[in-house]
N, C-alpha and C positions, 0 to 999 in steps of 0.2 A: 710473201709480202715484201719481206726485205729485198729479194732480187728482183722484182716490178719496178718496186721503186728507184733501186739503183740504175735501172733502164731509162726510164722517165727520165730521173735527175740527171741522168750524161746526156740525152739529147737537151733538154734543155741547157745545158754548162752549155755544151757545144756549141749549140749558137753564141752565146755571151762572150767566148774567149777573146774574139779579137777585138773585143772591148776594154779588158781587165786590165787593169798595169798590173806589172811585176809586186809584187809586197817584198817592201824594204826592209822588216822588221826579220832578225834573224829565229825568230820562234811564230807558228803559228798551231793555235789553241781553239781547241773543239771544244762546245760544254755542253753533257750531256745529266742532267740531274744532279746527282750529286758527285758526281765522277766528270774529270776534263781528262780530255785526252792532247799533251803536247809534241810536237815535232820541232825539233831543232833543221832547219832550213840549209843550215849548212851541211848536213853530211846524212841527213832525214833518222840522226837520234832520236825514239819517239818513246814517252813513258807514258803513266798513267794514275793520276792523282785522285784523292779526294778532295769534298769541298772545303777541307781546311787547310788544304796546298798541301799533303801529307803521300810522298811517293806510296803507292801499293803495288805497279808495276814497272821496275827498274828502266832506264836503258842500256843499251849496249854499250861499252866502250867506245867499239871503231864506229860502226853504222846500222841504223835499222834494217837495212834492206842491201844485199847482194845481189850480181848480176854476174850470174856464169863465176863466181864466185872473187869476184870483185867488187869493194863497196861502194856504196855511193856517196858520192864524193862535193855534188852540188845540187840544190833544189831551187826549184820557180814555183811559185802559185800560180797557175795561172788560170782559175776564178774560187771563187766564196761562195759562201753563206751561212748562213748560221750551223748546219747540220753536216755541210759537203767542201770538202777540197776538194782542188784538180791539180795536179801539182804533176812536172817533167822533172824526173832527176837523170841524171846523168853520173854512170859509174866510173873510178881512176881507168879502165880497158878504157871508157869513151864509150860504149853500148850507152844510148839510151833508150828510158822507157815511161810511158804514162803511167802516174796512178792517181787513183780516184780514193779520196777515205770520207766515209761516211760515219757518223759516231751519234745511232739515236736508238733510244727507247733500251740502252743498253747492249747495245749491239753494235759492234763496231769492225767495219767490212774495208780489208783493205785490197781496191782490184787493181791488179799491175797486169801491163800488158804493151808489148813490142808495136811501137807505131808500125815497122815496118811487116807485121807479121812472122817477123822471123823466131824461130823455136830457140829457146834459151832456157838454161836453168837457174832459178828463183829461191832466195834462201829469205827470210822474213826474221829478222833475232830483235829480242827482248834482252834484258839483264837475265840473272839466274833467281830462282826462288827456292826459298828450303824444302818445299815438301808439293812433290807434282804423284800424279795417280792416273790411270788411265792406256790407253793404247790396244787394248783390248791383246790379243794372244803374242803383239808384238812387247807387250811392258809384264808377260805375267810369268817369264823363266830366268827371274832373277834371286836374287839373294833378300829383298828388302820388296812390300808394298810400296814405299817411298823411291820414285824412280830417281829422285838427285841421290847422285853418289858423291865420292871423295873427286872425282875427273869427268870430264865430259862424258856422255856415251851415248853412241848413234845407235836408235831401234828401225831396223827395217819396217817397211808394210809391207809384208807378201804373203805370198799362200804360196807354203810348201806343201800343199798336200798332207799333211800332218801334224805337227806340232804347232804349227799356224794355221789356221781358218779362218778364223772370226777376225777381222781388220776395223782398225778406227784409229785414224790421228787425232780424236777430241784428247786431249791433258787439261787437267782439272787443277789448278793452283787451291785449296781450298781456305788456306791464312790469309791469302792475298785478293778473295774474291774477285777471280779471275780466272776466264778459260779459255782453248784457244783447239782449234779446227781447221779443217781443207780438206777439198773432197775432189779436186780433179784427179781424174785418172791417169797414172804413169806412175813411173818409179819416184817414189819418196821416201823420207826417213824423217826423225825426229831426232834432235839433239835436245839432251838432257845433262847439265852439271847446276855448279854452287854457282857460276859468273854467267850461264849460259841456259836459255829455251829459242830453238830454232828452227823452224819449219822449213823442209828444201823436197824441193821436185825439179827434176829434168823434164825439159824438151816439150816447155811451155811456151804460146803465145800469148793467153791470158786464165790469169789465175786469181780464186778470191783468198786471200788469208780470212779469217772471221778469230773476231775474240770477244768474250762474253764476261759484262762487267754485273758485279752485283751479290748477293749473299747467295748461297747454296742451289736453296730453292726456288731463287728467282732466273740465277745459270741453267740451270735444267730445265726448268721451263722455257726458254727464249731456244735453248740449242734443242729442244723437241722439235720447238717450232720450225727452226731453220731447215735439218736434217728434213725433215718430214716434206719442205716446199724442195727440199732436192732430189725430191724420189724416194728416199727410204724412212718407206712407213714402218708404223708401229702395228705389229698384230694385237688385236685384243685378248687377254688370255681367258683359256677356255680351264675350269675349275676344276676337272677330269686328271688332267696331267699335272694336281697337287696333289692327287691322290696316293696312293700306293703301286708301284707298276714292278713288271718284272720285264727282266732280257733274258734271250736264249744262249746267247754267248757264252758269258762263265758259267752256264750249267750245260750245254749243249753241244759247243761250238759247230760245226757244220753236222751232225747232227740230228741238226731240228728238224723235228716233220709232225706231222698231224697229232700223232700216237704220243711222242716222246713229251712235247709239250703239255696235251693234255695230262699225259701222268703226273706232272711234276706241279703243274698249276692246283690241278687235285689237292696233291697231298700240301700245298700250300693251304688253299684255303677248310682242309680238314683240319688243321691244326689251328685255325683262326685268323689267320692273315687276310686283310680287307683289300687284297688285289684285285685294281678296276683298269688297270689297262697295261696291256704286256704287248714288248716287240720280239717279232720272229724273225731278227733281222737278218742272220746267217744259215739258209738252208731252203727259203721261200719258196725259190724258183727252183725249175726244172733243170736237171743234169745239162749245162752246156748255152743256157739262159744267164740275162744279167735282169737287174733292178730294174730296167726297163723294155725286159720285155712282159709286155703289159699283159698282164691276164692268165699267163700260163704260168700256173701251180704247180703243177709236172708230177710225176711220183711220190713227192714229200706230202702232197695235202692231195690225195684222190678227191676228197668232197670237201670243198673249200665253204661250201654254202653251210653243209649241215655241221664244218667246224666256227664258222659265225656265229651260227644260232647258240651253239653248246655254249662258246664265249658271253653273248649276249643274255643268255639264261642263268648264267653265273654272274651277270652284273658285271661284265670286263671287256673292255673294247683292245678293238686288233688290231695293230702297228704294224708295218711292216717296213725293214729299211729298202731305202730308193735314194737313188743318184741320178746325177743327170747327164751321164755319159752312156754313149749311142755304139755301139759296135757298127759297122759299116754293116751295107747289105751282101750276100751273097754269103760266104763264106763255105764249110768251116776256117774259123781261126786258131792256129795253134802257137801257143803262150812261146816265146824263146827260153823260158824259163818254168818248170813246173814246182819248185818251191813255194810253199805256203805254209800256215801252220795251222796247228791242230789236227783237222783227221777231212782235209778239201781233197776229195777227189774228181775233179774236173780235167780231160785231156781236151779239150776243144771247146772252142764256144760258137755257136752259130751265127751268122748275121742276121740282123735286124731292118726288114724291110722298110722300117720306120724313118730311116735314116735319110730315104734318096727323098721323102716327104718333106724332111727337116733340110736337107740339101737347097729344096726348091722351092722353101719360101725362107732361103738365107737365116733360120733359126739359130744356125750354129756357131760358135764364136770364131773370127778370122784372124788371123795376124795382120800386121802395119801393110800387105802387098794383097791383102782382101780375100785371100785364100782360106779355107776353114783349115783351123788347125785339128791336128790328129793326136791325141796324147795315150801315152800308154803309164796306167797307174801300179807303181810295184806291189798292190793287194789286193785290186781287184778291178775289175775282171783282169788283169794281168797280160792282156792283148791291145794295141789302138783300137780309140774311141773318137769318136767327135763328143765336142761338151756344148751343151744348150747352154744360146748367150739367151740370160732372161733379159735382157734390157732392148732384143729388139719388137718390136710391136708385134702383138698375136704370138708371141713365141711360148710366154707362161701361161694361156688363153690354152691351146695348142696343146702344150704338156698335162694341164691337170684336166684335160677333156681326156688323155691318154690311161692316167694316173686311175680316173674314177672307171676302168674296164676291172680294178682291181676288187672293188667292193668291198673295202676295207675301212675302217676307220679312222684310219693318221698314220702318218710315217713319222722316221728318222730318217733324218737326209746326213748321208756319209757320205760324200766324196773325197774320195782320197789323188786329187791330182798335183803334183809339183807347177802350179800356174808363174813360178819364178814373179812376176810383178804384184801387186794388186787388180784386181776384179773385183765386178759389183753385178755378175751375170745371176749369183744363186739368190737373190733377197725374193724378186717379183715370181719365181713361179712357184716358191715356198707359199708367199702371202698369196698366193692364187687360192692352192691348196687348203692354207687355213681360212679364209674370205668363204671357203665353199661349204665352209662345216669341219675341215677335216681337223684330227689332231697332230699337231706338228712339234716335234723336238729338232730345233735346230742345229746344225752343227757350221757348216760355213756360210758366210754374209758377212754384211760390210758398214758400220755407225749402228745400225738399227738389228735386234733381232726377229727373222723372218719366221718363230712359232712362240709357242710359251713356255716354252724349256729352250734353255740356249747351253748345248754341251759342249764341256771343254775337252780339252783331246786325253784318251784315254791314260788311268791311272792304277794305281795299288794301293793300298793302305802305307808300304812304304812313304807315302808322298803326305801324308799328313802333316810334317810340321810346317811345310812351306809351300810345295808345288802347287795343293791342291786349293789350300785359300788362297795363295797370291795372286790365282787365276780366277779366283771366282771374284776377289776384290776389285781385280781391273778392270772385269764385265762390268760388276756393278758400277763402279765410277763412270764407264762409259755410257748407262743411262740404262744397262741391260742387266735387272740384276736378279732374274729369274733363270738361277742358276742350276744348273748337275754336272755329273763328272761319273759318275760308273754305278752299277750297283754294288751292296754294301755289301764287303765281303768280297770285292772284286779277286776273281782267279784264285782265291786260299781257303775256301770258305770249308773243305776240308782237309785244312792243317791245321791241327791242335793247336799246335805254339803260336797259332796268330789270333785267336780267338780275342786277346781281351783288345788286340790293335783293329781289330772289325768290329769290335761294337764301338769303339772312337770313331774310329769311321761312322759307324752308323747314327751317333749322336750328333757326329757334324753335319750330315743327311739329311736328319731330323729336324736342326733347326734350318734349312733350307727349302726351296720350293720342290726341287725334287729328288724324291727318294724310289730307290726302287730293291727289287731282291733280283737273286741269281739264282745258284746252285742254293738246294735245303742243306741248312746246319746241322746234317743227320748224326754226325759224330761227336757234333761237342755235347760236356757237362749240361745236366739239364739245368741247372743254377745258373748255366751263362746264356744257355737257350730263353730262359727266360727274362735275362737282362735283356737282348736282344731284342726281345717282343714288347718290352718296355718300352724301348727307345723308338719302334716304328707306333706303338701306338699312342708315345705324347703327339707325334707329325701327325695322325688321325686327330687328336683331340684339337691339333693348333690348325687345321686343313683352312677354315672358316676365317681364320682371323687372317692368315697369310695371301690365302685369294682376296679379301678384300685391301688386304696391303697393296698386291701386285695393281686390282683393277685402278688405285689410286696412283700407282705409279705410273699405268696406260694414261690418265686421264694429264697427269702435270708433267711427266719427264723424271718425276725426281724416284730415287731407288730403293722407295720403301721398304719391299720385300729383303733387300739386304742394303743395310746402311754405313759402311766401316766407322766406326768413332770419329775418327779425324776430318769424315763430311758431316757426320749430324752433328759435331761439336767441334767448328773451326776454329774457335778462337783459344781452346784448351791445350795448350800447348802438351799436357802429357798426355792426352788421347791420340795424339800422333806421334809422339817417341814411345811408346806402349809397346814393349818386346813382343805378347801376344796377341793372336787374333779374339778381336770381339767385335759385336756388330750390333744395329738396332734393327727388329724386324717390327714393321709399325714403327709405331710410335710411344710404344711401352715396353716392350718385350726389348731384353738386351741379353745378344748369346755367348756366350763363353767357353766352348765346349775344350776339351783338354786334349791340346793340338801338340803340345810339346812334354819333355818330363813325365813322360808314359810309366816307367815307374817308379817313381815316386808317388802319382797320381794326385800333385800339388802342383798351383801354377798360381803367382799374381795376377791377381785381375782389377784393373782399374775401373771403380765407377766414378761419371763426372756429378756434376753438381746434381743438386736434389736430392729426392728419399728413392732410396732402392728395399728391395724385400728380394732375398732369395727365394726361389718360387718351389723347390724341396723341402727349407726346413720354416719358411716362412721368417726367418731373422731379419730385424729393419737395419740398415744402416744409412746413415746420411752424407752425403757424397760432396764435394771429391775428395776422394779416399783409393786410398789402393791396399786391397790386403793379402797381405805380403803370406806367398808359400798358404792361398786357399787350400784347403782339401778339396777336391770335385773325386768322389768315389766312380767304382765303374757303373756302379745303377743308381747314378745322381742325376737328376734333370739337369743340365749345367745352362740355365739361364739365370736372369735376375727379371722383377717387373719394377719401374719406375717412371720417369716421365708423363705421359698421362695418364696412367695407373688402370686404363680400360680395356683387357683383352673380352676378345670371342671365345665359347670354348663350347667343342663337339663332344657329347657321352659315347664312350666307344661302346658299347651297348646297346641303346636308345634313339641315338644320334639326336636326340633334343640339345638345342642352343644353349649357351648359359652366359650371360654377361658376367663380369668379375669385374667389381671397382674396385680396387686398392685405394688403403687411408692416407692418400697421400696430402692432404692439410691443404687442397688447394681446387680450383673449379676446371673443370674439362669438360670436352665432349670429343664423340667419336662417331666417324659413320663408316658403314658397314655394308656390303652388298650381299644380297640373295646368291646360292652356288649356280642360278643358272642365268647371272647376272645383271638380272633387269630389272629388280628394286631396291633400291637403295631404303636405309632407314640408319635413324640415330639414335645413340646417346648422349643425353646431355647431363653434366654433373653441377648441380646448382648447389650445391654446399660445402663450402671448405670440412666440416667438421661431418665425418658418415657415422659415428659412434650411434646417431639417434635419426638414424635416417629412413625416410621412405622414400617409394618408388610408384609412381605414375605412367601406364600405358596411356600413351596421348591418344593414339589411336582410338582405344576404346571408353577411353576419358575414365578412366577405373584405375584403383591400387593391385598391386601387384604383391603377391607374397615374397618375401625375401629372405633368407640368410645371412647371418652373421656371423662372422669371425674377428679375432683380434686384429687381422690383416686388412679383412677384407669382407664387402656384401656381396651376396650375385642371387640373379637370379634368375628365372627361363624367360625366355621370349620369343616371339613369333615372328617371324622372315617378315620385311615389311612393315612392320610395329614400330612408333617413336618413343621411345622413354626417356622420363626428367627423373633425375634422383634428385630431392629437396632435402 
């Protein structure tokens, strides 16, 4: 919508210019509802106010806009209107250039671009703000969730192949309602300090800045929107991959085969573990085969069929990891290097006739001279590959017609390539995959996540106090907050001395969308084994309420399933200096899990305003409060419920529904989606006071029996059912 329109509005400016005089006046003022955006003329300083003249987007000192890294120094209008500039600046070099600003419906798009066509690099600065969020794997290996630090500091976008994947220059101002994005392709970075936010890309002729004016959930909904009209869609999540899952990795490593997995899945679900979808993502293929050679099982899975069915008979669907890197045709390839870890024993890999295919409808990604590039990835296959660009036509068409020889039911997509810039090759033949049915765990893509698990690059339970949320925080800020990061117990799961840091681990799991197992806890304490099953089966009991979080997150942008305090509550100023991690999942549920001071097994936790209830011992407290040096034991649920006081809740047993209102002295409603996503149903709370309260199936125009507690009422319901509590 917004770039349609920006098209229209410059042909028509176009004609009018040699119409327009110059504007004399040294400020010109956009006004966009309750927000105006101003430019100082002279040197194109641009802030951004509210309706009471009240700065909430600083300017820069020297100048809004660089060119090749010179400011600019003069500005012309040269046309109006209510909605749209045209303005030529001219930088101290002397480069000039066009730009177009446009400032509506909250959204405000600034396109700069070289009359002459000539390639230059483009810096866009604001003032500084105290608290930014966001950048997805480039803002998530720092020291603090809060990307301003004491000094400037520039985050690349790129994919190294590993500790980078997942790229996004959206940053999230959330005190200042304000956010800010750019999605051309090339080298760029982000500047982040206290006096500085500055967008820069090389070896641009035109480029759009975008920034997004307005409260939380009105930002997130506007950059869905935009994101999505630039290509990268949103998958819809499939309720399967909230489930319980397992990897063959830390129990397996290469490994895996037909026999090995099924033992271990076995003696999972003998002991009662509700595992519905496991990846066999290290050992799939055939001695000397990669991810893409399609269809052959090789030795590790003689009857792939009758290991489906076994799967499917067991209620658990079969992942298999996939990349999108092509060995050439012909071969054998032999590795310059045979190092690896774990227990890989591969001497050669064969070629891939698939490739002269991919060759010859240009599928592959090229360099700046149009030639397909050839990358060799240091894990795997560990030989040159061609890497499938999804972005050109039929190419993600192409691949997941390839994908489905496998007869599987969803992958993990692992690539591990050093692509040094940014790319936006992996999103479209992911969303191919999942568009088809399939189940998708994402790992590389670019704004938007291409499955319904978006994983971050591989962890330990060491990484709990920081690594492991600061990365799941970033996702979430950048609109992706259906998060994982390894299974619980990752690589220790028999070392005694880490048991009570893997059940942390596991509770921080738990309260996320995905959780999965590994290797069985055959050694530890059966007291701690049973902590353990604790912890996976509150994530069974909360599955319901969580999937309808995410599907509401698909549907607005905003990042229900995981919420960091300092975006559900921007104006709280201690929800954002909060030394720990806490989150909102929904709109009731707030988690706390005990990420730091492991033993001590006390942490402050702040709750903001309203009535909270710890959801363990059911204690009220009324917020904001912070209570100093909590207990959170190791077999404590570490949430609280407040805010609209209405979660979902699964019998692990029974699996019958149960609604839960909590007394929180005030009226709400909630709506809820069916697990296989296509009926929505609500609740509604019509009484401030539930002490004497009843419950109404609208649906079948009848009462409902209910339960009471001091805390709280609930009661069972049916998928599809509307209920009024009076």
């Amino acid at each position: 919508m917004f770039r349609l329109r920006m098209k229209l509005g410059l042909l028509i400016l176009a004609v009018s210019w040699m119409a327009c005089s110059v504007s004399t006046s040294n400020k010109s003022v956009i006004k966009d509802g309750d927000y105006s955006l101003e430019i100082n003329l002279a040197n194109f300083q641009f802030c951004f106010k509210d309706n009471k003249g009240k700065v909430i987007v600083p300017n820069d000192t020297v100048s809004g806009l660089y060119i090749e890294g010179s400011p600019v120094v003069a500005t012309k209008v040269k046309s109006e209107d209510e909605n749209w500039r045209t303005l030529e600046v001219t930088a101290a070099s002397g480069q000039v250039a066009d730009v177009s600003v446009q400032f509506e419906k909250g959204v405000a798009i600034f396109n700069v671009s070289t009359p002459d066509q000539k390639e230059v690099d483009f810096s866009l600065r604001t003032g500084g703000m105290p608290v930014a969020h966001g950048l997805g794997d480039a803002g998530a290996w720092g020291k603090s969730f809060n990307l301003v630090e004491q000094k400037d500091k520039t985050f690349p976008i790129v994919n190294n192949g590993g500790s980078k994947r997942w790229l996004s220059t959206f940053t999230i101002f959330p005190q200042n309602d304000f956010a800010g994005v750019f999605f051309n392709k090339g080298k760029k970075n982000v500047v982040l300090g206290p006096d500085t936010y500055q967008m820069n890309i090389k070896d641009q002729k035109n480029i759009d800045f975008i920034f997004f004016i307005g409260d939380t959930k009105t930002i997130y909904k506007k950059y869905q929107m935009v994101r999505n009209e630039r290509g990268y869609k949103d998958v819809a999540p499939k309720s399967r991959l909230f489930e319980l899952g397992w990897e063959s990795w830390d129990a397996l490593g290469w490994n895996t085969n037909q026999f090995t997995v099924k033992d271990i899945l076995s003696k999972f679900h003998k002991e009662g573990y509700p595992i519905r979808w496991a990846v066999t993502g290290s050992g799939f293929w055939d001695e000397g085969g990669t991810t893409t050679s399609f269809g052959r099982f090789g030795k590790k899975f003689p009857k792939p069929e009758e290991f489906t069915k076994w799967m499917h008979d067991n209620d658990m669907s079969w992942m298999i990891g996939l990349r999108i890197n092509f060995i050439p045709s012909g071969g054998p390839y032999y590795p310059k290097t045979k190092k690896r870890d774990k227990n890989l024993k591969v001497r050669s890999f064969y070629g891939n006739n698939l490739s002269d295919e991919g060759l010859k409808n240009d599928f592959f990604l090229k360099d700046k001279a149009g030639m397909p590039v050839k990358m060799t990835s240091g894990v795997f296959p560990i030989v040159p590959c061609y890497l499938l660009d999804g972005n050109v036509p039929g190419a993600a068409q192409w691949y997941q017609k390839h994908y489905a020889k496998w007869k599987i039911d969803g992958i993990k997509e692992d690539t591990m390539m050093d692509l040094k810039e940014e790319t936006s090759i992996f999103n479209k033949p992911m969303c191919e995959i999942a568009d088809k049915g399939g189940l998708v765990m994402a790992r590389c893509g670019n704004f938007s996540a291409p499955g319904t698990l978006l994983r971050i690059n591989d962890t330990g339970v060491g990484n709990l106090s920081q690594r492991i949320p600061i990365n799941y925080f970033q996702y979430a800020a950048c609109g992706a907050p259906n998060v994982y990061s390894d299974v619980a117990g990752v690589h220790n799961m028999h070392n005694v001395k880490d048991v009570d840091r893997n059940i942390r681990h596991t509770w921080l799991l738990s309260l996320t969308s995905g959780l999965a197992v590994g290797a069985f806890p055959s050694k530890w304490p059966e007291n701690k084994r049973e902590i353990f099953k604790k912890a996976i089966e509150f994530h069974y009991t909360l599955v319901p309420y969580m999937y309808s979080a995410a599907v509401k997150s698909h549907k607005t942008g905003y990042p229900y399933t995981l919420t960091p305090l300092s975006i559900a509550y921007p104006n709280d100023e201690k929800a954002a200096k909060h030394p720990n991690f806490e989150w909102m999942i929904g709109e009731s549920v707030l988690a706390a899990p005990l990420l730091k001071n492991a033993k001590t097994g006390k942490m402050d936790v702040y709750l903001p305003e309203g009535t909270w209830y710890d959801w363990e011992t059911g204690r009220k407290f009324e917020g904001p409060l912070t209570l100093n040096n909590h207990e959170i034991a190791l077999d404590k649920i570490p949430c609280f419920v407040g805010g609209n006081g209405i979660v979902l809740l699964r019998d692990k047993k029974s699996d019958q529904l149960t609604v839960r209102a909590y007394k929180m002295g005030k009226k709400a409603s909630e709506t809820f989606v069916s697990m296989d996503g296509k009926t929505n149903y609500s609740v509604t709370v019509k009484a401030k006071d539930l002490n004497d309260a009843s419950v109404t199936d609208l649906t079948l125009n009848k009462k409902v029996q209910l339960r009471s507690t001091e805390q709280y009422i609930e009661f069972d319901l049916v998928e599809g059912h509307n209920y009024e509590i009076n």
